[in-house]
N, CA, C and O atoms as a Tinker XYZ file with bonds, in Angstrom:
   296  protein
     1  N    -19.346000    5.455000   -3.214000    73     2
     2  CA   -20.298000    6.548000   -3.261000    64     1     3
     3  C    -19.660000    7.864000   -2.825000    63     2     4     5
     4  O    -19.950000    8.927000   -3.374000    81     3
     5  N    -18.558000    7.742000   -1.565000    73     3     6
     6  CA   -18.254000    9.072000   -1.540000    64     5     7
     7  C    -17.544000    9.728000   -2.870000    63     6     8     9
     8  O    -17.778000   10.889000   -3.203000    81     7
     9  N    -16.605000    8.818000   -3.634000    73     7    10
    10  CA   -16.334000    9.159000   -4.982000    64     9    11
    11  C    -16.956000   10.800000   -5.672000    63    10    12    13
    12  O    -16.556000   11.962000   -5.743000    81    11
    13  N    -18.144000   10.003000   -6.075000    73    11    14
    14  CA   -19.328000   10.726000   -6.847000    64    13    15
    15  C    -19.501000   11.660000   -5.663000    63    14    16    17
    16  O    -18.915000   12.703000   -5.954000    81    15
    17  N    -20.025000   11.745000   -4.503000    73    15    18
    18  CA   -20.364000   12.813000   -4.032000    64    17    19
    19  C    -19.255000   14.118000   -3.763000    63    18    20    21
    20  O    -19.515000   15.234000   -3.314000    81    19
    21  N    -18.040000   13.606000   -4.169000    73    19    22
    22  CA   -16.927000   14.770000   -4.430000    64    21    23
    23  C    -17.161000   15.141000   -5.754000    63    22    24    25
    24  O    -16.817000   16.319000   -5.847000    81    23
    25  N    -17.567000   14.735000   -6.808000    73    23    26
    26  CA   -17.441000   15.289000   -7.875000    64    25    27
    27  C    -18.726000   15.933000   -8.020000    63    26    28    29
    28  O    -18.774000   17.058000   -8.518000    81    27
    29  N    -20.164000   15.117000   -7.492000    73    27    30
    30  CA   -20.854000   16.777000   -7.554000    64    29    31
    31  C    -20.612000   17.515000   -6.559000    63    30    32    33
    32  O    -21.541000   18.322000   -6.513000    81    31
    33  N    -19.888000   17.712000   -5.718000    73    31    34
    34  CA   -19.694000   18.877000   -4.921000    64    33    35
    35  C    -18.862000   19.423000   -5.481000    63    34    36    37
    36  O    -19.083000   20.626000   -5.344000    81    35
    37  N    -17.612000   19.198000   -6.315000    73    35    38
    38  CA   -16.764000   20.094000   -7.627000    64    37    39
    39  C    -17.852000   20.490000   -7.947000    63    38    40    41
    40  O    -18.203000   21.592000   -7.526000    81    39
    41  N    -18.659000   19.789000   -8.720000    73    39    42
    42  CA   -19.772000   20.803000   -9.822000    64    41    43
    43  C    -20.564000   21.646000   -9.321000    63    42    44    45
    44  O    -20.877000   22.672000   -9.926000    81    43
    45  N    -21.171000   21.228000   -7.702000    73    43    46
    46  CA   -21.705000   22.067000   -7.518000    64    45    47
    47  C    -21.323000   23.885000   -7.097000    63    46    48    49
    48  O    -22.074000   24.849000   -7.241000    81    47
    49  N    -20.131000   23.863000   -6.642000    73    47    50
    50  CA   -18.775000   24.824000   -6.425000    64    49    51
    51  C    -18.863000   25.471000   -7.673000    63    50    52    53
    52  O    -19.676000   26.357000   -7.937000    81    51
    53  N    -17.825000   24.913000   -8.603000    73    51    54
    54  CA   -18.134000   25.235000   -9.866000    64    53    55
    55  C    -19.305000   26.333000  -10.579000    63    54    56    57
    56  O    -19.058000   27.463000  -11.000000    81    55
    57  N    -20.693000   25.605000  -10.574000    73    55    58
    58  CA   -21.754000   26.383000  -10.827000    64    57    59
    59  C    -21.932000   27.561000  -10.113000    63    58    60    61
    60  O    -22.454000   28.564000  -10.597000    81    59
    61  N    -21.386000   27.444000   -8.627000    73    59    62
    62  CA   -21.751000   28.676000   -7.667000    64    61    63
    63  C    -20.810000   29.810000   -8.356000    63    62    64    65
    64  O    -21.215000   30.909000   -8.735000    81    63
    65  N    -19.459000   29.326000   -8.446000    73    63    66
    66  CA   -18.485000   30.636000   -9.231000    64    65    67
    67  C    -18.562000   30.485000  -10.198000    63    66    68    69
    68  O    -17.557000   31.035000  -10.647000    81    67
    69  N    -19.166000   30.028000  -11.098000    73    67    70
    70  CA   -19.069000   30.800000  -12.369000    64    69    71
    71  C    -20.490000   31.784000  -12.522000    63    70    72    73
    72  O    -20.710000   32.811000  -13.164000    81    71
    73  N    -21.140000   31.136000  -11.816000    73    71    74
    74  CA   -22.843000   32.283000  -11.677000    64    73    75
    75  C    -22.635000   33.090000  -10.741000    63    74    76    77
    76  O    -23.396000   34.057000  -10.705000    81    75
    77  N    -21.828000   33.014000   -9.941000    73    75    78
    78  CA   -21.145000   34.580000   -9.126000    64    77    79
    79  C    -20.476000   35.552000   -9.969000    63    78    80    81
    80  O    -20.897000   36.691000  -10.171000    81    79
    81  N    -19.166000   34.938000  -10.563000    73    79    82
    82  CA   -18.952000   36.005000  -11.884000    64    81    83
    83  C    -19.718000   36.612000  -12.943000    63    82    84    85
    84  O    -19.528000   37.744000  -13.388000    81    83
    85  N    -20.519000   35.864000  -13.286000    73    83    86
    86  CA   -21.672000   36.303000  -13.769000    64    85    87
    87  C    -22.091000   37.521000  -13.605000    63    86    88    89
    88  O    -21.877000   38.516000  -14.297000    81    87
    89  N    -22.964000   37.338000  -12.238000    73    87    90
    90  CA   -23.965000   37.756000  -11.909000    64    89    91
    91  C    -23.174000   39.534000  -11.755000    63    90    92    93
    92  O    -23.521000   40.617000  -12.227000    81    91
    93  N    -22.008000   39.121000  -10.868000    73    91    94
    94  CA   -20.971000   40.150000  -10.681000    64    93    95
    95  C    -20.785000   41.373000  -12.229000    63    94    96    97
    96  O    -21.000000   42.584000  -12.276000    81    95
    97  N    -20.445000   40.682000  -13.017000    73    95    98
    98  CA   -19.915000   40.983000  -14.156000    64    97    99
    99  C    -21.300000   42.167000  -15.001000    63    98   100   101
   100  O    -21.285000   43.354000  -15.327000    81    99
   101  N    -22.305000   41.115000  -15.080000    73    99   102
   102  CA   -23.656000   41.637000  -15.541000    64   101   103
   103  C    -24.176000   42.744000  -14.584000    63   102   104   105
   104  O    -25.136000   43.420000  -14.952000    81   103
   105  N    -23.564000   42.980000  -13.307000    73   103   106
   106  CA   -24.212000   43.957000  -12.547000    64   105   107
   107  C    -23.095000   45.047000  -12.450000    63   106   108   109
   108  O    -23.333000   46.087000  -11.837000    81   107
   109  N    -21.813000   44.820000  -13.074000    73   107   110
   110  CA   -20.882000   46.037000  -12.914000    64   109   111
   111  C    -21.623000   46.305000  -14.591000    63   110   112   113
   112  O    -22.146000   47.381000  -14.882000    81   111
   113  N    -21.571000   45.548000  -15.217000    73   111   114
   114  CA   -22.166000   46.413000  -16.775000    64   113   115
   115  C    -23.744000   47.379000  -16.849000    63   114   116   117
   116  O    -24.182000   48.305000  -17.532000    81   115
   117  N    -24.257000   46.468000  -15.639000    73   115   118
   118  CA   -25.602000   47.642000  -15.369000    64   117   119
   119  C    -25.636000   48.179000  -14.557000    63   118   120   121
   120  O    -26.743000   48.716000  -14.563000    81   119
   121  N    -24.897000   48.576000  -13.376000    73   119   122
   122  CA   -24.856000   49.403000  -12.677000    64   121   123
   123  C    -23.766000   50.851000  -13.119000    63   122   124   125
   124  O    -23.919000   52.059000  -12.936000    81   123
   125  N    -22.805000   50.155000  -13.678000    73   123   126
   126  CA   -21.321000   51.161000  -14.271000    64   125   127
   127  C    -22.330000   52.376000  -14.979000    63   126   128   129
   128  O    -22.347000   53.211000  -14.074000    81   127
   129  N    -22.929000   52.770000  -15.768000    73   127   130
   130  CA   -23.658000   53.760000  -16.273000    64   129   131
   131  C    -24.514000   54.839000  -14.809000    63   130   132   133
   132  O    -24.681000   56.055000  -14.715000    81   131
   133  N    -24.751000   54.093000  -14.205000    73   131   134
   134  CA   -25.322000   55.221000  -13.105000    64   133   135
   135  C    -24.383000   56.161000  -12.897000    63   134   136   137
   136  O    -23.228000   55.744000  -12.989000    81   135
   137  N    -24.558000   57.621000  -12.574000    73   135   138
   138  CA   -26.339000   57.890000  -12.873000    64   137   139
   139  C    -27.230000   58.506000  -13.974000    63   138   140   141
   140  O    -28.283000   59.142000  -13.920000    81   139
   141  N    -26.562000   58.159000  -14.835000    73   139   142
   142  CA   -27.240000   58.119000  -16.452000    64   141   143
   143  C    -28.091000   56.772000  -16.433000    63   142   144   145
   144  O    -28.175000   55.808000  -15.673000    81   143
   145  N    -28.680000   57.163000  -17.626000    73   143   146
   146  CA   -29.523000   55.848000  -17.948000    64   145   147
   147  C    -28.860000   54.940000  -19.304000    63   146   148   149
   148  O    -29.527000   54.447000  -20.213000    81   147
   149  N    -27.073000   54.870000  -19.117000    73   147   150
   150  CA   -26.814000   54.080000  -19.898000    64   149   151
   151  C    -26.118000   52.645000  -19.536000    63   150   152   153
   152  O    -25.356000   52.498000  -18.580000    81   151
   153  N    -26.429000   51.792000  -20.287000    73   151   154
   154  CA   -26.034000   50.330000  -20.027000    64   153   155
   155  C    -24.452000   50.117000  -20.753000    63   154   156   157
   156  O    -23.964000   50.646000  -21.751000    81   155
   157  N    -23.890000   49.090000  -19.771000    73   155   158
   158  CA   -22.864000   49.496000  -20.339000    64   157   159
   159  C    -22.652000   47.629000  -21.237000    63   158   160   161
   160  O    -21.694000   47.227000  -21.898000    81   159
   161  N    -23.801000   46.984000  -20.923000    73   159   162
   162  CA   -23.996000   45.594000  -21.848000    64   161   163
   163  C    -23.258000   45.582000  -22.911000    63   162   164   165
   164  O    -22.378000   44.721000  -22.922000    81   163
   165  N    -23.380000   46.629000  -24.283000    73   163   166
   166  CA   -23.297000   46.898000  -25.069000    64   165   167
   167  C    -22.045000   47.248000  -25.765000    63   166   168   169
   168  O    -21.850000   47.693000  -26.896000    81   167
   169  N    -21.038000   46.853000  -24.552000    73   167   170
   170  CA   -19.925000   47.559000  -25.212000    64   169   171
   171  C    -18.802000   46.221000  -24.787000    63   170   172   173
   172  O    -18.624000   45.519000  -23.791000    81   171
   173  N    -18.265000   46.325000  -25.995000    73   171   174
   174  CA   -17.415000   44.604000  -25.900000    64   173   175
   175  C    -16.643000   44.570000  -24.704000    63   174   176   177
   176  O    -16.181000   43.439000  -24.555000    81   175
   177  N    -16.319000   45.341000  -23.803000    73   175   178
   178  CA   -15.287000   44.708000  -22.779000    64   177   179
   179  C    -16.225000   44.143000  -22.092000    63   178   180   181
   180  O    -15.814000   43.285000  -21.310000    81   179
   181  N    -17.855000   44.403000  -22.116000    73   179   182
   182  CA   -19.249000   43.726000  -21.214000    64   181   183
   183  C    -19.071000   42.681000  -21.988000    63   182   184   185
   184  O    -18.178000   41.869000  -21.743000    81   183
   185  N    -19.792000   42.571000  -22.898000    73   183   186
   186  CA   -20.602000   42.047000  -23.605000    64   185   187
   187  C    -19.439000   39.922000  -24.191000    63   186   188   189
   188  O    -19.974000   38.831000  -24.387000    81   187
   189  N    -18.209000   40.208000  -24.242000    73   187   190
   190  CA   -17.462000   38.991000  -24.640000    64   189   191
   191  C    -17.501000   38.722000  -23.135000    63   190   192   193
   192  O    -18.199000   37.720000  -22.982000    81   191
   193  N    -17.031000   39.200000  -21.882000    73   191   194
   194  CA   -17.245000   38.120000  -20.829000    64   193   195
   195  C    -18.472000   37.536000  -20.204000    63   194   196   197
   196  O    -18.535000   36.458000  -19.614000    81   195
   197  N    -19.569000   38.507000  -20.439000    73   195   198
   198  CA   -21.280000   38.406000  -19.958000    64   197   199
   199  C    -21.246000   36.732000  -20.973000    63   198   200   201
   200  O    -21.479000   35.638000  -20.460000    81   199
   201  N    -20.853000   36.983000  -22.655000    73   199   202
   202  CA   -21.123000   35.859000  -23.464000    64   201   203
   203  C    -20.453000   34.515000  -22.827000    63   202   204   205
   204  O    -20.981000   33.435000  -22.562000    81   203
   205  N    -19.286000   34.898000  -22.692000    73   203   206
   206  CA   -18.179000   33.549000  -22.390000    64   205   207
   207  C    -18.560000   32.718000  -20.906000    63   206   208   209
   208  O    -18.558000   31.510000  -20.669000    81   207
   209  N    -18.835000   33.717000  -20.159000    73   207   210
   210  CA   -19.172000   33.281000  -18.561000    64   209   211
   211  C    -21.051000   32.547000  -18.542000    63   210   212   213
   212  O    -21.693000   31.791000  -17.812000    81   211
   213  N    -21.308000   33.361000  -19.850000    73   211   214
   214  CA   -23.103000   32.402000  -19.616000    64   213   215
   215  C    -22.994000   31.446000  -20.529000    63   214   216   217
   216  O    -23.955000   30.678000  -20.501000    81   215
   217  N    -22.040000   31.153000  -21.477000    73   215   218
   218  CA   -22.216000   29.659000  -22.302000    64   217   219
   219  C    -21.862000   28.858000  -21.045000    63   218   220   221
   220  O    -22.526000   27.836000  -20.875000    81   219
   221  N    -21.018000   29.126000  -20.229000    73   219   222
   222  CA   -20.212000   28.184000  -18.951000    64   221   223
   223  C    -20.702000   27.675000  -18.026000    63   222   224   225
   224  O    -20.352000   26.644000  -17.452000    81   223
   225  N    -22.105000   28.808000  -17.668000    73   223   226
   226  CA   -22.716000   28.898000  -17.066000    64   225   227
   227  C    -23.738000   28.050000  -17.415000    63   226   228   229
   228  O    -24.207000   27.364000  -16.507000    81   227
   229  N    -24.215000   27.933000  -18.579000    73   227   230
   230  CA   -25.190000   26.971000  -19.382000    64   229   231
   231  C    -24.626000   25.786000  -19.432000    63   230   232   233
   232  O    -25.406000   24.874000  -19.156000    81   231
   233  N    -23.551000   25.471000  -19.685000    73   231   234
   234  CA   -22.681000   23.814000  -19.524000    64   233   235
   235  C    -22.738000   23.424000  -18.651000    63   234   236   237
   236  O    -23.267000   22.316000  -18.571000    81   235
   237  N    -22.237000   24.072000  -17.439000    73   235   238
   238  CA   -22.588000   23.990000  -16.331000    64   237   239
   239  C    -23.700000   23.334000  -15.168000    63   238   240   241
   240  O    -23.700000   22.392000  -14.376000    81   239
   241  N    -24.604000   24.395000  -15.563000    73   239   242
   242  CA   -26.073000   24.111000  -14.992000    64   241   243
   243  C    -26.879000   22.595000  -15.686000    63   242   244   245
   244  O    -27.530000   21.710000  -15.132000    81   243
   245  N    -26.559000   22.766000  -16.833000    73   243   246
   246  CA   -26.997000   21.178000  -17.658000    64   245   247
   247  C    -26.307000   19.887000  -17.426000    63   246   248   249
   248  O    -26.834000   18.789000  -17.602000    81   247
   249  N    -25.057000   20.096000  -17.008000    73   247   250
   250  CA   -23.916000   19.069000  -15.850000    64   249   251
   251  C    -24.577000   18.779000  -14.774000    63   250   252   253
   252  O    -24.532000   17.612000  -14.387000    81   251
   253  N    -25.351000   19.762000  -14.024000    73   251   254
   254  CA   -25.443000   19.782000  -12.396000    64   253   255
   255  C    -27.044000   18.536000  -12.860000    63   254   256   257
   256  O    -27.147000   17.416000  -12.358000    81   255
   257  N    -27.896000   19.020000  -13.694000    73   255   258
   258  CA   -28.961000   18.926000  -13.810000    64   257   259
   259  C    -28.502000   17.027000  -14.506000    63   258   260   261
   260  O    -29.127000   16.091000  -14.007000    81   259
   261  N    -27.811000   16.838000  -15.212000    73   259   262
   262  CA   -27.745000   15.392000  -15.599000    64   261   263
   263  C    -26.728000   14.790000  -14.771000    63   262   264   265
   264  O    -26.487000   13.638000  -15.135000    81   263
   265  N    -25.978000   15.218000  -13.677000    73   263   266
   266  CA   -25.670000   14.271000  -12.504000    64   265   267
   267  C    -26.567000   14.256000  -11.073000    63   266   268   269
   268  O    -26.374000   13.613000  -10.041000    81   267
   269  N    -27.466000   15.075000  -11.372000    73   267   270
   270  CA   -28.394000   14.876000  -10.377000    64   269   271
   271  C    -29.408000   14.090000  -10.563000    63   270   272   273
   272  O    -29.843000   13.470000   -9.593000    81   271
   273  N    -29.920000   13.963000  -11.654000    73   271   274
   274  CA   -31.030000   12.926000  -12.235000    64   273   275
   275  C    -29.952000   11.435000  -12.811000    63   274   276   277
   276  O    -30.604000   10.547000  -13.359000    81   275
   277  N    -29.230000   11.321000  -12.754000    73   275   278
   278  CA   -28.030000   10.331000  -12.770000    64   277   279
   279  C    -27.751000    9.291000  -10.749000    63   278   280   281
   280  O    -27.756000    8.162000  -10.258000    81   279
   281  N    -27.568000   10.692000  -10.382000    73   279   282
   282  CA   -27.726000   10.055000   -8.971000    64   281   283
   283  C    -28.580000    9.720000   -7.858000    63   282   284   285
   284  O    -28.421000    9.322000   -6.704000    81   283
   285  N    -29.715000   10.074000   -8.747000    73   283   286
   286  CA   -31.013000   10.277000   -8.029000    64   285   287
   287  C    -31.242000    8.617000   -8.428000    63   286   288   289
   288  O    -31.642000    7.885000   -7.524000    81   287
   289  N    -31.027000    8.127000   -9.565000    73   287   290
   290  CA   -31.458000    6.716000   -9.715000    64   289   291
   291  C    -30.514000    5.629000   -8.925000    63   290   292   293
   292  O    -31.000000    4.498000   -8.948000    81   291
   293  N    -29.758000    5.698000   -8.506000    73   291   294
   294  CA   -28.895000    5.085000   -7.860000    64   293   295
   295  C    -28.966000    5.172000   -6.265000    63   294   296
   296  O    -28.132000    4.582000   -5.577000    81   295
C-alpha cells in the first residue's frame, strides 16, 4: 500500500504544478495589459501555453479523479 500512496502523491504534486503554471501563466496574460483594458489571452505567446498547460491540466485532474475512486475501493 505504501507503493500506491507514492504514486498518488506524484500525481497529486504533479496536479499542484501544473495548475500553478497555469494559473501563473493565465494571470501574467490578464494582468500584462494593465492599465489598459487589454488582454493579452489573445496573442500566441499566451494563448499556445494557456492551451498546452490546460490539456495537462485536464489529463491530469481526470488521473487524480480515477486513482482516487480506484483507491477508495480498496
Amino acid at each position: 500500500m505504501a507503493h500506491a500512496d507514492n504514486k498518488f502523491t506524484a500525481v497529486l504534486y504533479s496536479l499542484e504544478g501544473v495548475g500553478l503554471i497555469f494559473v501563473i501563466t493565465f494571470l501574467a496574460a490578464y494582468l500584462g495589459g494593465l492599465p489598459t483594458t487589454n488582454v493579452l489571452q489573445n496573442r500566441l505567446a499566451f494563448r499556445i501555453p494557456l492551451g498546452a498547460f490546460g490539456i495537462i491540466l485536464l489529463v491530469v485532474v481526470l488521473a487524480t479523479v480515477v486513482l482516487a475512486a480506484r483507491y477508495k475501493r480498496q
